[in-house]
C-alpha positions in Angstrom: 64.7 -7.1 265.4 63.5 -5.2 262.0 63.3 -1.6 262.1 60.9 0.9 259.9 63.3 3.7 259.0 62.9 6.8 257.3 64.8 9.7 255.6 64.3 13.5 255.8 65.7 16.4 254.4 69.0 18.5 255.5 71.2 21.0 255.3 69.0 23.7 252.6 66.6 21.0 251.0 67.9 17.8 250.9 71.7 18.6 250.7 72.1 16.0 253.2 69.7 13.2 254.1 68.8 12.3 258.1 67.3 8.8 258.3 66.2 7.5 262.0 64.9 3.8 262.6 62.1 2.6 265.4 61.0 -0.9 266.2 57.6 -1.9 265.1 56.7 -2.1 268.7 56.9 1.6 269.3 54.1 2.1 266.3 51.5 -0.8 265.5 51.8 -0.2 262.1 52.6 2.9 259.5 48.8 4.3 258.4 48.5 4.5 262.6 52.1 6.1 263.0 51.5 9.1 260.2 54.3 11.5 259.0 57.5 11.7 260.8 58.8 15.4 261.8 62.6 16.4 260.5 63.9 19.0 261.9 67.6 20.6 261.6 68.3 24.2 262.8 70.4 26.4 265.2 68.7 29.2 267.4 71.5 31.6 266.9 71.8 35.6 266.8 69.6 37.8 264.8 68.1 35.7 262.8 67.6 31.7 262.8 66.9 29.5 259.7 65.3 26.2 260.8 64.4 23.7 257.9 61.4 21.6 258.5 60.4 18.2 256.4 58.6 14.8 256.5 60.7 11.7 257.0 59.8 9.6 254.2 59.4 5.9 255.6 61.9 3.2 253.5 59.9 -0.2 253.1 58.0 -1.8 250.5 55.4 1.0 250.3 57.9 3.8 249.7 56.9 4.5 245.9 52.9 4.7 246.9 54.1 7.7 248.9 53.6 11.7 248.5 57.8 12.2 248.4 56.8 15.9 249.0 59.0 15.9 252.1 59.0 20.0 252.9 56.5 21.4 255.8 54.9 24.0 253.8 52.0 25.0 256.7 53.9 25.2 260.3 53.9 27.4 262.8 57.2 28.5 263.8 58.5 30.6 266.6 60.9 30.3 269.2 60.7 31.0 273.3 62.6 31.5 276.2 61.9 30.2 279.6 60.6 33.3 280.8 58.2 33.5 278.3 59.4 36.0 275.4 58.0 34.6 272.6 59.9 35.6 268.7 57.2 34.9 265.9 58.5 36.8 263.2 58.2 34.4 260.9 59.1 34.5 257.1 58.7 31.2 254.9 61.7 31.3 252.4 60.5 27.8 250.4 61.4 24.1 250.7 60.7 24.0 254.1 63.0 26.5 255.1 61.3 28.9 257.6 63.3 32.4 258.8 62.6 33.9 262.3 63.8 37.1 263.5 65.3 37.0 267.3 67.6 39.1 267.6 70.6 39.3 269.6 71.0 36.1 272.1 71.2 37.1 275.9 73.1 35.4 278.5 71.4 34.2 281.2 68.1 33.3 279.0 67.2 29.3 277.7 65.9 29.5 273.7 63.8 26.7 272.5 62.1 26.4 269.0 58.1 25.3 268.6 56.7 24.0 265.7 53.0 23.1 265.4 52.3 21.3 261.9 49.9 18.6 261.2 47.8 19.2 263.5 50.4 18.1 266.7 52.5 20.7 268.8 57.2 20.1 269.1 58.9 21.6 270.9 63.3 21.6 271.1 64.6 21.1 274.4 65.6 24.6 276.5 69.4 25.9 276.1 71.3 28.7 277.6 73.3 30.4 274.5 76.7 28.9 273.7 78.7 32.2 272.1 80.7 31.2 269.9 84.3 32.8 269.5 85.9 34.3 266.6 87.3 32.6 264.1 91.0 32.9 263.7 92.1 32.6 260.1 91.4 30.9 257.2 93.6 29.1 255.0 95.3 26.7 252.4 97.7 23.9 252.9 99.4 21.0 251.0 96.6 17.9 251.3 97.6 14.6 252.0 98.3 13.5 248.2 101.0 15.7 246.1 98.3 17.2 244.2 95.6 17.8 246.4 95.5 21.3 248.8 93.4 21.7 251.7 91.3 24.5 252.8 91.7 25.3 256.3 90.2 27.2 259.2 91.9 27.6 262.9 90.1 28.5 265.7 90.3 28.7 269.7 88.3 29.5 272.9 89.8 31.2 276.0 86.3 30.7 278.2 86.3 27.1 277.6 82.5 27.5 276.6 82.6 24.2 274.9 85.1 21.7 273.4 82.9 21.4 270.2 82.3 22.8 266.9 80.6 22.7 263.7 81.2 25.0 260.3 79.4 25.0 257.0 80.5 27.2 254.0 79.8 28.6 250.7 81.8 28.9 247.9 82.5 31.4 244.5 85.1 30.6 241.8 85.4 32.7 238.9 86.4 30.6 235.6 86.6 30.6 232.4 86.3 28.2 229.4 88.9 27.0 226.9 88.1 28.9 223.9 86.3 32.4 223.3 83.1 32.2 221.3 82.7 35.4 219.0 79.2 34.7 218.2 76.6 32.3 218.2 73.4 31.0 217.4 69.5 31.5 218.8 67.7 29.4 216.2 68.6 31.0 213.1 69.6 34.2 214.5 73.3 35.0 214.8 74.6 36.8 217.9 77.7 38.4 217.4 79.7 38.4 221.5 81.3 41.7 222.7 83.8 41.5 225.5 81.0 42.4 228.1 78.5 40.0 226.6 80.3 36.9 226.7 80.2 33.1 227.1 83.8 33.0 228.3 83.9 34.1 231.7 81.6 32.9 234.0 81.4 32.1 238.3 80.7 28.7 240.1 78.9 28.4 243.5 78.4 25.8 245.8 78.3 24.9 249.5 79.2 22.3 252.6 77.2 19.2 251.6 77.8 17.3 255.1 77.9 18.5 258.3 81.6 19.8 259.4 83.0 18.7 263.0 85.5 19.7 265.1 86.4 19.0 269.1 89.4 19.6 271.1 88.3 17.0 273.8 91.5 15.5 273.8 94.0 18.2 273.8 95.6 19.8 276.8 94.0 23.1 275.2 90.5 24.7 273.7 92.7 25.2 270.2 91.7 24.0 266.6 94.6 24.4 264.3 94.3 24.3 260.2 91.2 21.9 260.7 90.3 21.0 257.2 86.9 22.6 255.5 87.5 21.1 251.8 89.9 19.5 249.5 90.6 19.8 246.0 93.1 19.0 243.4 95.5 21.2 241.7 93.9 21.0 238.5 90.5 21.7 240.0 88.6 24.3 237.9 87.6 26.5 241.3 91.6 27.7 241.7 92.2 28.4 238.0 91.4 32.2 238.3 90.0 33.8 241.7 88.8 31.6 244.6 86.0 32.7 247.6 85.1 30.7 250.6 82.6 32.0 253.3 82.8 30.2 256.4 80.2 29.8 259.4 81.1 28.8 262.8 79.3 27.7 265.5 80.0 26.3 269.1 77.9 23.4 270.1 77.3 21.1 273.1 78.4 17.4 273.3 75.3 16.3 273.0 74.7 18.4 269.8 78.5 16.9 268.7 77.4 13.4 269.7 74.0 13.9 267.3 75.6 15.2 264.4 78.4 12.8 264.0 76.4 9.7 264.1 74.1 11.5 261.3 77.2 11.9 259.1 78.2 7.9 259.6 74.3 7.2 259.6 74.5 8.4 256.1 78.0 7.9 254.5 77.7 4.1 255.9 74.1 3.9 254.3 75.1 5.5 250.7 71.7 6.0 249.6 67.8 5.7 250.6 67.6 2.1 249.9 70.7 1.0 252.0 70.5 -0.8 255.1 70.3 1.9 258.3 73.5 0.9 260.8 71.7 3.2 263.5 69.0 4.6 265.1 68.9 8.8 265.3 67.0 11.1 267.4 67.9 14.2 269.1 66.4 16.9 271.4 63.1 17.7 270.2 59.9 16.4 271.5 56.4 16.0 270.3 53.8 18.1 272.8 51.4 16.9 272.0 52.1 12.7 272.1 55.3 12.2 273.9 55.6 8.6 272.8 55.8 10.0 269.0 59.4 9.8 267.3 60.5 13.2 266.0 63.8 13.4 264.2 66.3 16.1 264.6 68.4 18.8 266.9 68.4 22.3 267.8 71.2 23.9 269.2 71.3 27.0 270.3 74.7 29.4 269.8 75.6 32.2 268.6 77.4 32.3 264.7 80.1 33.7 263.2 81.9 34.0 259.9 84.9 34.9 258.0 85.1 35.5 254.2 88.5 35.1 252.4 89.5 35.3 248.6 92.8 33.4 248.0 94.2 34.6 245.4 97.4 33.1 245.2 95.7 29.8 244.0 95.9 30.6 241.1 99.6 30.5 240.8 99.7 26.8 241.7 96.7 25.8 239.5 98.0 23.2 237.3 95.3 23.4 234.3 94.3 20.0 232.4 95.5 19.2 229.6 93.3 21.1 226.9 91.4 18.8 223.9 88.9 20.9 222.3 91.1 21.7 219.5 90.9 18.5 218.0 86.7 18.6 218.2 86.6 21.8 215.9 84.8 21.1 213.1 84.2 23.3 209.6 81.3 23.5 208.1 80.4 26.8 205.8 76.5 26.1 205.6 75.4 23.9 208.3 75.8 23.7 212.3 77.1 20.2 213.4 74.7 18.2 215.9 75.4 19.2 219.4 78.2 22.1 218.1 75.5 25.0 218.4 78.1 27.9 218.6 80.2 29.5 216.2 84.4 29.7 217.3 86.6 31.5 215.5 85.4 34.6 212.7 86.3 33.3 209.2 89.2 30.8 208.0 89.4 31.0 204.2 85.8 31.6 204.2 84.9 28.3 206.1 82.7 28.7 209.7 84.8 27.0 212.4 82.3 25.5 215.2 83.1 23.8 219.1 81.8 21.9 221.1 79.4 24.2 223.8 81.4 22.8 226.4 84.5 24.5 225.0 82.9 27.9 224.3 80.1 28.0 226.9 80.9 29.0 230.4 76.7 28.5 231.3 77.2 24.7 230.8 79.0 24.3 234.5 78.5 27.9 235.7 76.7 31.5 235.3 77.0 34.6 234.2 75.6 36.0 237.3 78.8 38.1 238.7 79.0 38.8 242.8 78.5 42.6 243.3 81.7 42.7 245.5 83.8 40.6 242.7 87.2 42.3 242.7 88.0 41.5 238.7 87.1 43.6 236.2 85.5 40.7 233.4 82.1 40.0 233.0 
């Protein structure tokens, strides 16, 4: 039987795509059916981030469609079953909503409600999973000679739950091949100092897919050196200082269950246009219209993190072999096309120009240095 699917966005705006699939029989048709509710969040302590969009439907009339996916307007708070409401509510952008709750207490079910376009959702009630610490992070040999792995090991002596899921954010300080004395603003020449540089510069990024572990078949609740990310040796992020900031969170089965076939959903469908292999759900509910499909899960645990530099990268960082040597060019009174900065001072009298990729940090990172860096360069 044809399905009309759709895709949302995940995992901070859109990092990662949900699509879900219903049978024409559960909707007469799409102008009847309206907007689809995404939602992906965890109720956790303090303070929980929930990210809110509208499934964009995959059929012939996709392009005739307002792609703006993010809930912009929704009411957001979350309760517990004996009727503590939390609606502190600050909207960060892109659909991203921010609600203080506080610390989690035992005993007590959490849910999250939502009320946008004119309809009420609702997540289904949870007691608090609380998640235990994380036990170390770090690197080991990958499966190919030049790949490493970064790692994180982890255990639970309460036998909460056999499940887990980690995202992470990442900092690399690098720098480029060549150092660029000065350069050029229009006709305006900038001579560099050592503290106002394009040389140096720091990479960011984070966890584009959802990150699973379980220990449901092993004699104990153990995760050893479960892999977070791979890279090669001569990857840029290990050339100088490396940062990884890890998030941990216990989940349920049914949360485990959810998240995995998401991951396959998407890395079997590739891209928007694909063929769906699978239908998606979760646990949250429309109110208002029970019989309406809402897309996403809520879990409800507590988080933790670890931070770790790893500094001893650097001394098996195998660096590319370097070309931009061979792409200088000389020229005394005019800039070559696409070679806007100027290299070296003077050589007999003759400007010596790179390409920006050689001499510009900004091209695959920015000048904007973490205040708790531990290097001196700027």
């Amino acid at each position: 039987m044809n399905k009309l699917c759709f895709f949302g966005c995940l995992l901070a705006g859109c990092g990662f795509l949900l699509s879900t699939c219903i049978t024409p029989f559960e909707y007469d048709g799409l102008e009847s059916m309206g907007r689809v509710l995404v939602v992906d969040g965890v109720i956790t302590n303090d303070t929980t981030v929930v990210d809110l969009s509208w499934g964009i439907p995959v059929n012939d009339k996709l392009l005739q469609w307002d792609t703006s996916a993010f809930v912009t307007d929704a009411i957001v708070r979350i309760e517990t079953n004996d009727g503590e409401r939390f609606e502190n509510v600050e909207y960060k952008g892109r659909g991203k909503y921010a609600i203080s709750n506080g610390a989690l207490e035992k005993g007590k079910q959490y849910r999250l409600y939502i009320s946008a376009d004119g309809r009420e959702y609702a997540s289904e009630y949870l007691v608090p999973l609380f998640t235990p610490a994380i036990d170390s992070l770090s690197w080991q040999r990958g499966k190919e000679p030049d790949e490493i792995d970064i790692c994180i090991s982890t255990h639970d002596t309460e036998n909460q739950s056999e499940y887990y899921r980690w995202s992470y954010k990442e900092i690399w300080e690098f720098h480029v091949e060549a150092f660029a004395n000065a350069r050029y603003e229009g006709k305006n020449l900038i001579i560099h100092s050592l503290s106002e540089n394009t040389y140096y510069c720091w990479g960011r990024d984070n966890s584009k897919t959802y990150i699973l572990g379980s220990t449901e078949k092993l004699s104990q609740n153990i995760i050893p050196q479960k892999r977070l990310v791979t890279f090669s040796l001569s990857d840029e992020r290990i050339s100088m200082l490396y940062y990884i900031e890890v998030t941990q969170y216990q989940i349920r089965k049914a949360a485990h269950t959810y998240y995995t076939n998401l991951r396959r959903n998407v890395e079997q469908a590739g891209s928007i246009f694909a063929p769906i292999p699978g239908e998606i759900r979760g646990n949250i509910v429309c109110l208002s219209d029970p019989d309406r499909v809402v897309a996403g899960y809520v879990e409800v645990a507590t988080t933790v993190r670890q931070k770790c530099f790893f500094e001893d990268l650097t001394a098996i960082y195998q660096p590319p072999v370097q070309d931009c040597g061979k792409y200088f060019k000389y020229s005394e009174f005019e800039i070559p096309p696409d070679y806007e900065y100027y290299h070296i001072p003077f050589s007999g009298g003759v400007f010596v120009w790179a390409p920006r990729r050689c001499v510009d940090c900004r091209e695959r990172g920015s000048k904007d240095k973490p205040s708790f860096w531990p290097t001196e360069n700027l």
